[in-house]
N, C-alpha and C positions, 0 to 999 in steps of 0.2 A: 311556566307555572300559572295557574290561576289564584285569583286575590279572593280568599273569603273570609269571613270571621273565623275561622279556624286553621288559617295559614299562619305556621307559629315564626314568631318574630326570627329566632333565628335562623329559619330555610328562606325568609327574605333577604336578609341582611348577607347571607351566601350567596345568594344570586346575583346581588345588588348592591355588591359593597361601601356605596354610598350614603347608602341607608343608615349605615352607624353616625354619620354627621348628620343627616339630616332629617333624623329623631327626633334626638332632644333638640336642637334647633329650632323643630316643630311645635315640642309641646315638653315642658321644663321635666317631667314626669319621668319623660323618659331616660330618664339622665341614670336614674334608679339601676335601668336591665345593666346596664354597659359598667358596674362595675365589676370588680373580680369575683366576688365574694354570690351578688348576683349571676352571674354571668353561667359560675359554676352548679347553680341551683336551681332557681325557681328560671333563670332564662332559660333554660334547656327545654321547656315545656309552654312557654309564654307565648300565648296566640294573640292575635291580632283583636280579638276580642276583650280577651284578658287585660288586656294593655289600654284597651280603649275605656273597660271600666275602671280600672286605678288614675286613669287623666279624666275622668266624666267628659268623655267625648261619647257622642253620635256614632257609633258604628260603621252607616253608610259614611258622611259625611269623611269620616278617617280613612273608611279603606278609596274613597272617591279622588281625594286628596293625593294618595300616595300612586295612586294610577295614574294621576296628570303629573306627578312629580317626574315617575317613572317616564312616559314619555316624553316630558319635557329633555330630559337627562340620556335616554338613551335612545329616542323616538320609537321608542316601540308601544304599542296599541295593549296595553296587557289584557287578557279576557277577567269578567269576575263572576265568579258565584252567586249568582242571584238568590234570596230569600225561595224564589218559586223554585231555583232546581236542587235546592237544599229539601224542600220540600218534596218534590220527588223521591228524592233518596229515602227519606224517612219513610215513604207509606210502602216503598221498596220492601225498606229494612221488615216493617211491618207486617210484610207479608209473608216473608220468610217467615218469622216467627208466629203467625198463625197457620200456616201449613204444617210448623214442625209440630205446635200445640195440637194440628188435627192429627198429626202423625203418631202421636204418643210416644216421640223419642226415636221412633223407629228408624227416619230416613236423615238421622244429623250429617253422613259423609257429604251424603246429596245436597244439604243445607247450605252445610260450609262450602261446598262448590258455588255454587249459585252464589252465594256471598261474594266469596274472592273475585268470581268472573264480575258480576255487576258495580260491588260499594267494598273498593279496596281501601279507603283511606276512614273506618267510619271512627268516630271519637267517642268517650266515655260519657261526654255530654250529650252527646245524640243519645245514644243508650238513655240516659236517662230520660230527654225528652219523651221519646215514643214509649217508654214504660206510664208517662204521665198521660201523653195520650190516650194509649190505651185504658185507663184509669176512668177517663172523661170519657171517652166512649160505650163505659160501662162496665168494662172486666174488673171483677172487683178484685179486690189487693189478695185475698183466699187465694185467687187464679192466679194474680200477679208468683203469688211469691211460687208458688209450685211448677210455675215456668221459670223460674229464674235460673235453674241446674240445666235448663235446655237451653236459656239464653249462653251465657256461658259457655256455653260448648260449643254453640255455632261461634261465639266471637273471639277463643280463646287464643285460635292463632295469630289475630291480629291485635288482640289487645296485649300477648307476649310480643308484640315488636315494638310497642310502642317504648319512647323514652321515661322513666322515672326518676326525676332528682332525688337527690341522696341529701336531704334537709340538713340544716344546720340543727344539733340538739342544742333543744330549748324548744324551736317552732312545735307545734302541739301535732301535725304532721310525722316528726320526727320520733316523737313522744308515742304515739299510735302504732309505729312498725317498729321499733326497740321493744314495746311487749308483744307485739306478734312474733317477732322470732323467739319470744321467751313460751308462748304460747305453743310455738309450733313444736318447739321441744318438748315441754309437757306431754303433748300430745300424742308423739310417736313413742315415749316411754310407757304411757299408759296401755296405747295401742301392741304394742310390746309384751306385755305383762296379761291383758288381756283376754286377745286373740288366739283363739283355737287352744284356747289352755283347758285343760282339762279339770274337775273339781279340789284333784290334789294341789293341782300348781297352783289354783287361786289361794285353798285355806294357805299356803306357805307362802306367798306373796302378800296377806289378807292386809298388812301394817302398812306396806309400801304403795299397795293402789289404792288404798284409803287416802293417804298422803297424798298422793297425785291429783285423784281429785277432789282434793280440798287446795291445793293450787290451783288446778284448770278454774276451781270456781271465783277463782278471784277474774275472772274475764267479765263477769260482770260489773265490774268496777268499768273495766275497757268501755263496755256497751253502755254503760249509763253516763260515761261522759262523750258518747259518740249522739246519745240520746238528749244530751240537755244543755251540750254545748255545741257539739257541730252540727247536728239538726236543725237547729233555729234557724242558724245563719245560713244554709241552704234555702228554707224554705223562706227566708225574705228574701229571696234571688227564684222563686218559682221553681225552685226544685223540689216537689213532696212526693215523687213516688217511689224515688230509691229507699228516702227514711224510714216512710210506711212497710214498704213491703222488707229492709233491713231490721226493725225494731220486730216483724212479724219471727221473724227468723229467731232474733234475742233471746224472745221467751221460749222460743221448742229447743234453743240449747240450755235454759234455766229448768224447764221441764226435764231436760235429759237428766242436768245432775241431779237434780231432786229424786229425780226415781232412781238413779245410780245408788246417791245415798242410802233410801230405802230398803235399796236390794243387798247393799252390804249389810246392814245394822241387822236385817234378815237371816243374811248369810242364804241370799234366795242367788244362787249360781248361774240358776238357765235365765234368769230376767238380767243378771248382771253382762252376761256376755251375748246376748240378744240387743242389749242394748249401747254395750259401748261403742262398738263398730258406728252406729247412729250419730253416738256424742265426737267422737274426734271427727266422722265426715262432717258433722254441721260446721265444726267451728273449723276447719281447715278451707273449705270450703268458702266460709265467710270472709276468711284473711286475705281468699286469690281475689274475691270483689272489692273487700277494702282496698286491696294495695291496687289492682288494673283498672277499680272504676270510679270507688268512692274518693280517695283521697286525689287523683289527677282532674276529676272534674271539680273536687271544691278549690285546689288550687287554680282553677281555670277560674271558676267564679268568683270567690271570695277574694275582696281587697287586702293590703297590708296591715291595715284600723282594725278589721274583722278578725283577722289572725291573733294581733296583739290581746283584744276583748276576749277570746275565746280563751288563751293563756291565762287572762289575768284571772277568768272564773273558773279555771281545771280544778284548782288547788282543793274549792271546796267538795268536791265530787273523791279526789285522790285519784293514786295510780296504782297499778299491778304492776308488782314485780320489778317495777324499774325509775329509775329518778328522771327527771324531766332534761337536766342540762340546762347551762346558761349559758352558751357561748351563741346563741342568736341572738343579736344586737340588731331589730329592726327598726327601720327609719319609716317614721308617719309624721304627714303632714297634720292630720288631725289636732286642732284646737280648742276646748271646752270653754264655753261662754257662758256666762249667764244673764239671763231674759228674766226680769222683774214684772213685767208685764203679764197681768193676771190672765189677760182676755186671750191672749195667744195658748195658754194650756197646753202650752211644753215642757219637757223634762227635762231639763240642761246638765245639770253636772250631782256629780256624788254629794252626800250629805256634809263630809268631810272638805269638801272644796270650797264650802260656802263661810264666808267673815263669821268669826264668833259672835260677832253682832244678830245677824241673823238665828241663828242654833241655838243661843246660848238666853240672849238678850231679850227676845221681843216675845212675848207669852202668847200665843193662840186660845184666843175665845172658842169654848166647847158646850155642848150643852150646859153640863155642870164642871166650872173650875175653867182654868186656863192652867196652857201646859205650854213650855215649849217646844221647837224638834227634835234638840237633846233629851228632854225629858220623856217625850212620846217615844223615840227608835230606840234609849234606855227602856222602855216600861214594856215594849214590843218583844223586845230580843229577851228580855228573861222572864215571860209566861211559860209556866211550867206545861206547854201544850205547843204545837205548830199551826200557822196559821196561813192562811194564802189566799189573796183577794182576786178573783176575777171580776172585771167591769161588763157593763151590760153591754158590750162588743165581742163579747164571749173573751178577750184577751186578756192573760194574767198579768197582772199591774202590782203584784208586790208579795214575796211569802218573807217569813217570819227569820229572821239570824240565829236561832237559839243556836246554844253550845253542843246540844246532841239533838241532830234532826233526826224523825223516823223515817222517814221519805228523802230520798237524794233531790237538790234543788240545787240550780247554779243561776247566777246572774243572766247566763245564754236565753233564761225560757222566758223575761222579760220584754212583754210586748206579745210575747208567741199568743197562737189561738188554744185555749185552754184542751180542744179537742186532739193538738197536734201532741199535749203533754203526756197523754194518756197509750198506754197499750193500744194497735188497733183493735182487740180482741175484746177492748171493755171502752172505745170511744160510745157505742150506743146506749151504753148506762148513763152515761155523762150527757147524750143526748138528751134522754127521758126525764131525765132533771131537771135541767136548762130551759126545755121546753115545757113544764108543770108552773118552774118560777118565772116563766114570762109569762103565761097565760093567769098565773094569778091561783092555779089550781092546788099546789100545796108551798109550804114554805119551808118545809126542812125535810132533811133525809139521811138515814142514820145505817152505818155500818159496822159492824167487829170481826177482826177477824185475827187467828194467831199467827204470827211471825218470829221464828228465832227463841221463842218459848216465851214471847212478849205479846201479851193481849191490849190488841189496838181498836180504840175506838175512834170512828171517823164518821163528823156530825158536818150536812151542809146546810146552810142557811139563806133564802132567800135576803139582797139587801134593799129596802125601800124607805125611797122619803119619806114626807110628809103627807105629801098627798096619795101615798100607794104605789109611785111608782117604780118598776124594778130598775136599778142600780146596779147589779153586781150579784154575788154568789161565795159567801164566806166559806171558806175549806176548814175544818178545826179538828185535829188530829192528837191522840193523846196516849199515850201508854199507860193502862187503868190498872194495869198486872199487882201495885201493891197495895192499891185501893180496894181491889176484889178480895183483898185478904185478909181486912181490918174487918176486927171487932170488941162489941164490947164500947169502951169510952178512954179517951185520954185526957184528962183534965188539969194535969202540970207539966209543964218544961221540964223534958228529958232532954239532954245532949251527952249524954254520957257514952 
């Protein structure tokens, strides 16, 4: 075998069955894969990579290590994977899919040959790398993602071999493909009722694929916690092109049912059955990437820490169709400290982890009055409005707790790039703004629009010091629907 960041731990450990003692012996971390509960789950998939970022170890330096170990032990010389012929591979894989992209789909058998003969072992992380590549070499995410049904096709017989652990419910993992198969059912019921039916079969079905999809549409609950909590933590591991051109996909199945809806309320037949075929291929479609690419590469990337985070901010997003589970009990080494030290300009622990003393006791000087941090995150969370601070690093640094937000937020987008938060289909709005408040050119910019039979208005505000300079970018979001309706005067206390 050859040693590369993607030789998973346990086709070492088969080869080399020495390797279970001389792991964790190495590095205490590893103590983690070798027990049952691991062993049965996330070990099955655990690369040599993966393992070297849950120990923050060096990469080279680990798989360097384990090659001298190896012929210390058995004197064998093992070969390893070098960064250059990994590279290779990729502008390989690259190619392939610019030939099929020149091909229009035409020549996929011929693809998949050429695949199998040259890059039989390729990973889901690869995948996503060279989709980022290409990204940086200019194909924009529009291209990206209308290759993506041709990517798929060349890789699908290899990405059905691959292994997928079967998560403990609870992990958010686990939590993702319990509504996918809730979705997939959906789907083929719809697609059932449907297809090829004729105008009588729909009016006599008209109550029950109504119903249907108004469940299917609870997948966007799926997608906006795949959007504001697994997103993030991909994309501070340098993964942004599967998210991009994933979230591109989101809205042409929110598009779908939107006009589904339309076309039943209509009672418009040839728009209804023109286009459901459309809505279950997107979302079915979507489920075979989640399950063979998305979710095997974040478990490749993302730590233990990042898992339990991601858990801890589902809640506020919700779920479709199904409860989370508690029976994953993970172990992190992670410890929350706090740093008093101003100059360092870190963000150490939740508001709640901090001495009453602090929160409660020491009043913060403000322009006008002095508040403390219980008083300001109280006075925050119940503005009858939402709010969301972006810093002048374009990185959103805080939105608002209220009790009914208009907008899905989860703790996941903290720190994110405010452009990453956005649709890709409306990041260059967000540009054109951003760039007016850093030039100084205007300071606010105003939007409405109706949602759900709710008229929202959405005001942004350049933020500046004293001396002019930009700071930041206020978000302020408001449901005006019962303010648009007053009139006249109210001049006593009514609570009746």
């Amino acid at each position: 075998m050859l040693l590369s960041p993607k030789t998973k731990v346990e086709e070492l450990i088969k080869t080399y069955p020495f390797m279970e003692k001389f792991l964790p012996a190495y590095n205490s971390h590893f103590e983690k894969l070798f027990n049952p509960k691991a062993r049965a789950t996330i070990g099955k998939i655990a690369t040599l990579q993966m393992a070297a970022i849950n120990a923050s170890l060096d990469i080279n330096v680990f798989i360097s290590d384990l090659k001298q170990a190896i012929k210390d032990k058995t004197g064998e010389d093992i070969g390893v994977l070098s960064p250059k012929d990994i590279g290779k591979r990729a502008k390989r894989i690259k190619q392939i899919l610019a030939d099929l992209h020149a091909s229009d789909g035409k020549n996929v058998e011929e693809m998949q040959k050429r695949f199998a003969e040259e890059i039989k072992d390729v990973s889901p992380t690869e995948i996503a790398d060279i989709e980022r590549q290409m990204i940086a070499d200019g194909v924009s995410e529009a291209e990206i993602t209308s290759m993506c049904d041709l990517h798929v096709a060349v890789f699908r017989q290899s990405l059905d071999e691959q292994d997928t652990p079967d998560m403990q419910p609870g992990h958010p993992v686990h939590t993702f493909r319990a509504e996918n198969r809730e979705f997939e059912k959906l789907a083929r019921r719809f697609s059932l009722l449907t297809r090829d039916a004729d105008e009588k079969s729909l009016n006599e079905h008209i109550n029950d694929i109504k119903d249907l999809l108004n469940a299917l549409a609870k997948i966007d609950i799926h997608y906006t916690r795949k959007e504001n909590q697994l997103f993030p933590y991909l994309e501070k591991h340098d993964v942004h092109g599967p998210p991009q051109v994933m979230w591109t996909i989101h809205d042409q199945v929110r598009d779908h049912i939107k006009a589904l809806r339309t076309a039943l309320d209509n009672a418009n037949f040839a728009e209804l059955t023109e286009r459901a075929p459309k809505l279950i291929g997107a979302v079915l479609d979507m489920i075979y990437k989640e399950e063979q690419i998305l979710y095997p590469m974040a478990l490749e990337k993302l730590s233990e820490e990042e898992w339990v985070e991601i858990r801890n901010g589902e809640s506020e997003i919700g779920y479709a169709l199904v409860s989370p589970g508690n029976e994953w009990k993970p172990e992190t080494d992670k410890k929350q400290k706090l740093v008093l030290d101003a100059n360092q300009g870190e963000e150490i622990m939740d508001l709640k982890d901090l001495p009453d003393t602090l929160t409660k006791n020491i009043r913060l000087p403000l322009d006008v009055g002095k508040l403390t941090l219980e008083q300001i995150n109280i006075m925050l969370k119940h503005l009858p409005i939402d709010i969301s601070f972006v810093d002048e690093n374009d990185e959103l640094r805080y939105y608002s707790g209220t009790a009914e937000r208009i907008f899905p937020r989860s703790p996941g987008v903290i720190g994110r790039k405010v452009q990453n938060c956005h649709p890709p289909k409306s990041v260059h709005i967000v540009e054109k703004i951003l760039a007016a408040f850093k030039a100084g050119e205007k300071d606010t910019a105003e939007f409405w629009i109706e949602i759900g039979g709710k008229f929202i208005h959405i005001r942004y505000f350049a933020m500046r010091d004293k001396e002019g300079n930009y700071k930041g970018t206020l978000e302020v979001s408001q449901d005006v629907s019962s303010i648009r309706k007053l009139e006249g005067q109210n001049r006593l206390l009514d609570w009746e």
